[in-house]
C-alpha positions as CSV (number, residue, x, y, z in Angstrom):
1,X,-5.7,-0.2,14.6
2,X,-5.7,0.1,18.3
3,X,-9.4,1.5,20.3
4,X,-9.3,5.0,19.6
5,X,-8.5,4.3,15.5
6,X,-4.6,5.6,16.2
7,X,-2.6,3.6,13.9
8,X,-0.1,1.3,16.1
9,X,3.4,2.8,15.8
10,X,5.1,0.6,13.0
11,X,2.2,1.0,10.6
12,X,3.1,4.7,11.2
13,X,6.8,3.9,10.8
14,X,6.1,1.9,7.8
15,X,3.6,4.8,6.1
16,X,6.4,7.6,7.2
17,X,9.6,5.2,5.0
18,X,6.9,4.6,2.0
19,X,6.6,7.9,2.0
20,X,9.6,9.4,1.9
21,X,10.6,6.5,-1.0
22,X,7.7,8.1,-3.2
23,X,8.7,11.1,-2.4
24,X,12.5,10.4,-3.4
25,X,11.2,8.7,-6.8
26,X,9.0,11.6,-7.3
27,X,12.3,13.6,-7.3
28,X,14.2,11.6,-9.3
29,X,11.6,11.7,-12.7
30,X,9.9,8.0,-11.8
31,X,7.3,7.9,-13.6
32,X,4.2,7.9,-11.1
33,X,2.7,4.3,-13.1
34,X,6.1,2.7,-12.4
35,X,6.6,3.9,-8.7
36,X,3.1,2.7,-8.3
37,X,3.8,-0.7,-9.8
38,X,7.2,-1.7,-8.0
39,X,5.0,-0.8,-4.9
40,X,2.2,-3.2,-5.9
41,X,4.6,-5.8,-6.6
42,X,6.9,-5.3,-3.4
43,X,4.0,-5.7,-1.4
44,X,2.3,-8.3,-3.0
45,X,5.6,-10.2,-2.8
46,X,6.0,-9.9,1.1
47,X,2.2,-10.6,1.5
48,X,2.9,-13.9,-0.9
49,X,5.4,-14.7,2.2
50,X,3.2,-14.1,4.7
51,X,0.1,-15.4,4.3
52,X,-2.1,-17.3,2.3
53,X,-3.4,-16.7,-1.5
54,X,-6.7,-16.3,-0.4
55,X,-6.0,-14.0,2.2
56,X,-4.1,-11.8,-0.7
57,X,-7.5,-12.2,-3.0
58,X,-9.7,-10.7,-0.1
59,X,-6.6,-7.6,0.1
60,X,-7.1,-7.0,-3.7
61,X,-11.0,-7.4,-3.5
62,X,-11.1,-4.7,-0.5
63,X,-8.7,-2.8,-3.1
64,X,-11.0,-3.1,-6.2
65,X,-14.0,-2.4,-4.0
66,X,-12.0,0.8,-2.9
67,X,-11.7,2.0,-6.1
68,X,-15.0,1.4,-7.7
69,X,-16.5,3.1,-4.6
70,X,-14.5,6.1,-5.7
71,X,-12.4,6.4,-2.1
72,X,-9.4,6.4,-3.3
73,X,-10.0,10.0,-5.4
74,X,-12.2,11.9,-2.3
């Protein structure tokens, strides 16, 4: 995030494409569990090739903290 919390322009770019994909899938009758799961995996694959395995553990622990903080349902 840049100073004034704008998101930089391909995190926008990125958010707009994943969007539109769920969006798509929606459409076509995917299943929300399995559009939710390739996502996991896509991402957890391109993370696996960009950093390390313990960088990956602290993304998953910020997830899990997410969730049990109830955040992801306000």
């Amino acid at each position: 995030m840049t100073d004034d919390d704008t998101p930089p322009p391909e995190l926008s770019l990125a958010g707009s494409v994943v969007d539109k994909g769920i969006e798509y899938m929606t459409g076509q009758g995917v299943p929300p569990v399995a559009i939710a799961s390739a996502l996991l995996g896509g991402a957890m694959s391109l993370l696996s090739r960009s950093v390390s395995d313990e960088v990956i553990v602290q993304v998953l622990n910020n997830a899990i903290a997410s969730v049990r903080a109830g955040e992801l349902r306000g």
